[in-house]
VOGU-3710 file (C-alpha; in Angstrom, 3 decimals, decimal comma):
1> xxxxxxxxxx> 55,817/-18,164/205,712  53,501/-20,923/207,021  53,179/-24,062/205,295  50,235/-26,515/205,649  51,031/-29,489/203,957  51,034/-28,729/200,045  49,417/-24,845/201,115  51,893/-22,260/201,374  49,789/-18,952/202,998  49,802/-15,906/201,573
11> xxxxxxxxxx> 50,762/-14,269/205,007  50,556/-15,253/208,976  47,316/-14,080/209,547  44,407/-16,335/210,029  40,683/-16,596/210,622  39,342/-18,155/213,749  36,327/-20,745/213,250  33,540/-19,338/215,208  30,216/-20,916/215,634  27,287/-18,942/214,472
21> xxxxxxxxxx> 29,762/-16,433/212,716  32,002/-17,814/210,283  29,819/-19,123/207,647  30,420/-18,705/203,916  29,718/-15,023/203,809  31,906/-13,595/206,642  34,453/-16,129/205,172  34,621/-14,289/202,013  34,780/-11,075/203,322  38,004/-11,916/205,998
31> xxxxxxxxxx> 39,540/-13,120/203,209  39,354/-10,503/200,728  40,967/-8,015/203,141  43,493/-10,449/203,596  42,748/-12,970/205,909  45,122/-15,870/204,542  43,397/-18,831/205,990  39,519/-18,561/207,153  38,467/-21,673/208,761  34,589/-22,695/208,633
41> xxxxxxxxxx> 32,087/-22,687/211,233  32,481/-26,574/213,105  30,585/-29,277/211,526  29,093/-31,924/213,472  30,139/-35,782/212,724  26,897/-36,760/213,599  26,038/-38,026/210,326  21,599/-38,008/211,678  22,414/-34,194/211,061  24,092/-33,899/208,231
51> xxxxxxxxxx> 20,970/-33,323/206,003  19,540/-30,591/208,287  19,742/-26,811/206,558  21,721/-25,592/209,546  24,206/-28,208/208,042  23,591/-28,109/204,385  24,214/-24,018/205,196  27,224/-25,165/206,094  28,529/-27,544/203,438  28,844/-25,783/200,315
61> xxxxxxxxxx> 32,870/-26,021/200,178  33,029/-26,385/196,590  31,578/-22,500/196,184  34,282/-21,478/198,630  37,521/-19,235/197,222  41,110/-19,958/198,472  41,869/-22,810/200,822  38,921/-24,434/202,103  39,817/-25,553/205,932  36,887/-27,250/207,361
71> xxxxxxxxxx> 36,573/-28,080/211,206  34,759/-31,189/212,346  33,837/-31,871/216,200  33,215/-34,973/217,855  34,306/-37,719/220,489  34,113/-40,660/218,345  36,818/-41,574/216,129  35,369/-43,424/213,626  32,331/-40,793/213,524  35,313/-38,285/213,326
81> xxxxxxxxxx> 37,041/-40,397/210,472  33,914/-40,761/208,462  33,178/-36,811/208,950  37,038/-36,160/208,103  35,968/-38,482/204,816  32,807/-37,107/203,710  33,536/-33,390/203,585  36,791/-33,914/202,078  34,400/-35,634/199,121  32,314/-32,149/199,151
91> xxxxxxxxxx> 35,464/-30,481/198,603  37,638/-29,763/201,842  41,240/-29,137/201,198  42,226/-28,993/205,073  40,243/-30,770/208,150  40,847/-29,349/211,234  39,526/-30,557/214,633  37,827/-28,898/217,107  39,431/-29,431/220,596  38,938/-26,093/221,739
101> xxxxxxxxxx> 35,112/-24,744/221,948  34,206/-24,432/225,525  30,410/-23,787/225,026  28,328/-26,348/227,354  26,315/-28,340/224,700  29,269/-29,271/223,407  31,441/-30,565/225,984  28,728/-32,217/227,459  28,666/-34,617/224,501  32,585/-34,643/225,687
111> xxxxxxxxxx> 33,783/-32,827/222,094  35,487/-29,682/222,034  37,838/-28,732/224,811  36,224/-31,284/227,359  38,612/-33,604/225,001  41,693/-32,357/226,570  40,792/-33,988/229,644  41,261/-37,015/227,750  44,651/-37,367/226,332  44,311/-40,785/224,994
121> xxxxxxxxxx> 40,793/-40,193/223,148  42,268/-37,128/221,766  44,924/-39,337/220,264  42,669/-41,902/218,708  40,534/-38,940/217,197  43,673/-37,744/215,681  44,947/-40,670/214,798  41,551/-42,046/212,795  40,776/-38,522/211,343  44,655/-38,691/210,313
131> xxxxxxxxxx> 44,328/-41,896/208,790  40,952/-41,521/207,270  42,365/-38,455/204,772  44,820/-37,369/202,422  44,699/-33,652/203,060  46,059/-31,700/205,580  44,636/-32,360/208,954  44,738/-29,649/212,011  44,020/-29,106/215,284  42,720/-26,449/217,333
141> xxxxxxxxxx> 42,972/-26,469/221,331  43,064/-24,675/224,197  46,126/-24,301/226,566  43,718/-27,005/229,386  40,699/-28,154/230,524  40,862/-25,240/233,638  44,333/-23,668/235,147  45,428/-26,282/237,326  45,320/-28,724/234,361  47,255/-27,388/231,359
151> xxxxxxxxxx> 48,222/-29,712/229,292  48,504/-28,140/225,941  52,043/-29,352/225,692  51,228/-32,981/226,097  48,411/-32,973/223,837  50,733/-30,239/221,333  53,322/-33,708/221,330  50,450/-36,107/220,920  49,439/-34,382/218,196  52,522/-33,961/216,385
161> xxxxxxxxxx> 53,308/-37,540/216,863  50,210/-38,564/214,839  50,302/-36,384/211,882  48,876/-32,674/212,583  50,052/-30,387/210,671  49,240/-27,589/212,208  48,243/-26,012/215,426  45,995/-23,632/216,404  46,425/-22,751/220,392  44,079/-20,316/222,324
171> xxxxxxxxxx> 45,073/-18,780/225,153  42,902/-19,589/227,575  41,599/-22,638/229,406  38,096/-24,072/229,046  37,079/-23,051/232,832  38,287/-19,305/231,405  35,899/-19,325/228,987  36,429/-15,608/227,514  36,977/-14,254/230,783  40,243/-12,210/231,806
181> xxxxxxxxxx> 42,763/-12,096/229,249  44,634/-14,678/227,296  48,104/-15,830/228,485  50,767/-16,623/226,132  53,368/-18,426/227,627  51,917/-21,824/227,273  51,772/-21,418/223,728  55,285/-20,499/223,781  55,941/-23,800/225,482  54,024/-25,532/222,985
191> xxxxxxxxxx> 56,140/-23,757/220,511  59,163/-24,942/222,054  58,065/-28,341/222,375  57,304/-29,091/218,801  58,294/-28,652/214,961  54,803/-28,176/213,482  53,508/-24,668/212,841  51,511/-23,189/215,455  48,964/-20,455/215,387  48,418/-18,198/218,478
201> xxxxxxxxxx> 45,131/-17,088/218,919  43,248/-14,853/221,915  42,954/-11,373/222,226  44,635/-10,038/219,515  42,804/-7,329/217,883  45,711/-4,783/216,013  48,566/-4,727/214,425  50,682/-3,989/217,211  49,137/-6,879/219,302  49,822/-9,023/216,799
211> xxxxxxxxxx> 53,271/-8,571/216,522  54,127/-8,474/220,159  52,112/-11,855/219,829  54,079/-13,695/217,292  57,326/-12,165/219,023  56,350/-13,416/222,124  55,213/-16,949/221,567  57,376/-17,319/218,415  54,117/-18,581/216,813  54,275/-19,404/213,324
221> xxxxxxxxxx> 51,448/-16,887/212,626  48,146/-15,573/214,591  44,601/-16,310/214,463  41,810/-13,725/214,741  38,572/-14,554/216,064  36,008/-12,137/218,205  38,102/-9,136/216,832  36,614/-9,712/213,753  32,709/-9,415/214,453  31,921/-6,540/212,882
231> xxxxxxxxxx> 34,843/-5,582/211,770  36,192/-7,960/209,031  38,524/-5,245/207,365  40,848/-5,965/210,750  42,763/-8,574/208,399  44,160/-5,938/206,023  45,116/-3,940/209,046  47,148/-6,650/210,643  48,760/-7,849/207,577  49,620/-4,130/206,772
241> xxxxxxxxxx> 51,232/-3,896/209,473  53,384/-7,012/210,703  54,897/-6,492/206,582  55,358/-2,497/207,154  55,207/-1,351/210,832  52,390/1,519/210,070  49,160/1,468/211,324  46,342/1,721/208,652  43,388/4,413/208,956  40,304/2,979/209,814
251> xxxxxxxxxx> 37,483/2,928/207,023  35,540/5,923/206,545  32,020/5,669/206,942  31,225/4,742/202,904  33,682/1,583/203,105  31,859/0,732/206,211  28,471/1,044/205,093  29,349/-0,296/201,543  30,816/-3,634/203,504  27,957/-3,898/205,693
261> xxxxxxxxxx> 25,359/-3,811/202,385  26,886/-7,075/201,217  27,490/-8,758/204,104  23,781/-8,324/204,896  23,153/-9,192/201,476  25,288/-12,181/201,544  22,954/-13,203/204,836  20,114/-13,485/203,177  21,040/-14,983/199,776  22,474/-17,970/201,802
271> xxxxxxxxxx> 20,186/-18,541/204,263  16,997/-16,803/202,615  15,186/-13,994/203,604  13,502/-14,974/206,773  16,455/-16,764/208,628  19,210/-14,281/206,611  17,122/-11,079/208,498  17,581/-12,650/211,808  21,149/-13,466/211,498  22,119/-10,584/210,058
281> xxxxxxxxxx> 20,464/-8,582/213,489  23,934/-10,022/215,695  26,305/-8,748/212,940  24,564/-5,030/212,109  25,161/-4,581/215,615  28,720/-5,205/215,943  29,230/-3,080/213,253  27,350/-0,520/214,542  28,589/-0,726/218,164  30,692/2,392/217,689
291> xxxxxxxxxx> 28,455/4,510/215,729  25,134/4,049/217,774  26,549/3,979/221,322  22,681/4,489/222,741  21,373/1,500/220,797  18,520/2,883/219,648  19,023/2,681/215,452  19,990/-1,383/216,481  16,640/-1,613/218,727  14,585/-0,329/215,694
301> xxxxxxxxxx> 16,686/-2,692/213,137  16,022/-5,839/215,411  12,624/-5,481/214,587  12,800/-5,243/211,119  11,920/-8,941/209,809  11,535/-8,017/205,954  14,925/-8,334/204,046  14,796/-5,448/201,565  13,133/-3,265/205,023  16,465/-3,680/206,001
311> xxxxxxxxxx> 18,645/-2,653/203,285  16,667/0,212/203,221  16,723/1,013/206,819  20,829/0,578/207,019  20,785/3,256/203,862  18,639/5,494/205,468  20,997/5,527/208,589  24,175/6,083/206,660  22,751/8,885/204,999  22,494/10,266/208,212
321> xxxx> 25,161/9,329/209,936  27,485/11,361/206,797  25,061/14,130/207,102  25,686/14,459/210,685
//
């Protein structure tokens, strides 16, 4: 079993920060079908936007069940270190850094994966984030700043050597993007190169793909990210079946509905009613991606901007949808 600092897991399988996805709610939900780790949304350590709502949305650790892992992102180390410090204070158990997001706002503020270019800033960030905390500190990267430069087992080493505890490696570069599919024998070299858990992560969306992961790589356990959009009962699929071997039915069509009633709920209780309807559009329609292949119920819910309108509207489907 995997071990991060004083946290033993309950199992190897793990939810991937995602920006614009992971908040509280989906949080909840990946881990009560048995997500063993689900790590927040990133958190800028600009302290100027700290007191914004998209932030304060995105603070409330203390409310948070299980292990709260909280991912900062940044290029300066003492902004880091003072980020690292503050949401420890607001209740983080585990910090973990955010080397890996390829998006362009971000690495043009050089944070994310635009870091790896950068061995010896990425070792200062550890190091002062390190230093700054007494709980756990992480790291997720990717395997290199584009294919010709993959470094992942230089900065993997680097990390180690300044007090990670664990880390979380995606299989792809940051010139990849998403594209293609992820490779995994760089993470098995960053296996192989250090003692500290790692966590493979990219592409794995079942059971079986799982297993031949952490087989593979000899990970220490796997982390789930875009597999999980509308589909947060994945986790107790995987678990089921890297401890047992069988694949788990799908849920029917009254799980589905019943999960996708209080994740919508959950939307607009945290962010309100207005901004909860509009976030809630990008998840209804991964749910419903494989029960309204035309589009059309989603095009008619995306213009629904009244929260109990859309309660209503999802029931009305569902009743259909078992009726059909």
């Amino acid at each position: 079993m995997v071990r991060i600092g004083p946290y033993q897991l309950a199992n190897k399988v793990i939810c991937a920060p995602m920006a614009g996805v992971t908040d509280h709610t989906f949080r909840e939900l990946c881990r009560r079908f048995g997500a063993a780790l689900a790590v927040s949304e990133m958190l800028s350590s600009n302290p100027l936007v700290w007191q914004s709502e998209k932030s304060q949305n995105r603070m409330g650790h203390r409310q948070e069940s299980g292990i709260r892992s909280v991912q900062i992102a940044g290029a300066d180390p003492q902004q880091m270190a003072d980020a690292a410090q503050y949401n420890v204070e607001i209740g983080a158990d585990i910090i973990d850094i955010n080397m890996g997001c390829p998006a362009k706002k971000v690495n043009k503020k050089l944070a994310g994966s635009a870091l790896l270019q950068y061995p010896d800033l990425v070792q200062d960030i550890v190091r002062a984030v390190v230093d700054a905390v007494k709980v756990p500190v992480t790291l997720k990267i990717r395997t290199g700043w584009d294919p010709e430069h993959k470094n992942g087992v230089q900065i993997a080493r680097i990390a180690q050597d300044n007090g990670i505890q664990a880390l979380a490696v995606h299989g792809r570069t940051r010139a990849c993007m998403y594209k293609g599919e992820a490779e995994y024998d760089t993470i098995r070299a960053i296996k192989q190169s250090v003692a500290i858990p790692v966590i493979a992560n990219g592409d794995i969306s079942s059971g079986e793909k799982a297993r031949f992961v952490l087989d593979y790589t000899g990970a220490d356990a796997i982390m789930i990210g875009r597999a999980a959009q509308g589909r947060p009962w994945i986790f107790r699929e995987v678990v089921h079946y890297l401890a047992t071997g069988d694949t788990l039915a799908p849920p029917g069509i009254t799980e589905v509905r019943q999960i996708m009633l209080e994740h919508v709920q959950g939307l607009h209780q945290l962010y309100g009613e207005h901004a909860g309807s509009r976030i809630a559009r990008k998840h209804v329609g991964w749910y419903l991606a494989g029960h309204d292949a035309p589009g059309a119920f989603r095009s008619e819910f995306n213009g629904i901007e009244c929260a109990q309108q859309q309660l209503s509207a999802l029931n009305d489907y569902f009743h259909q949808l078992a009726a059909t």
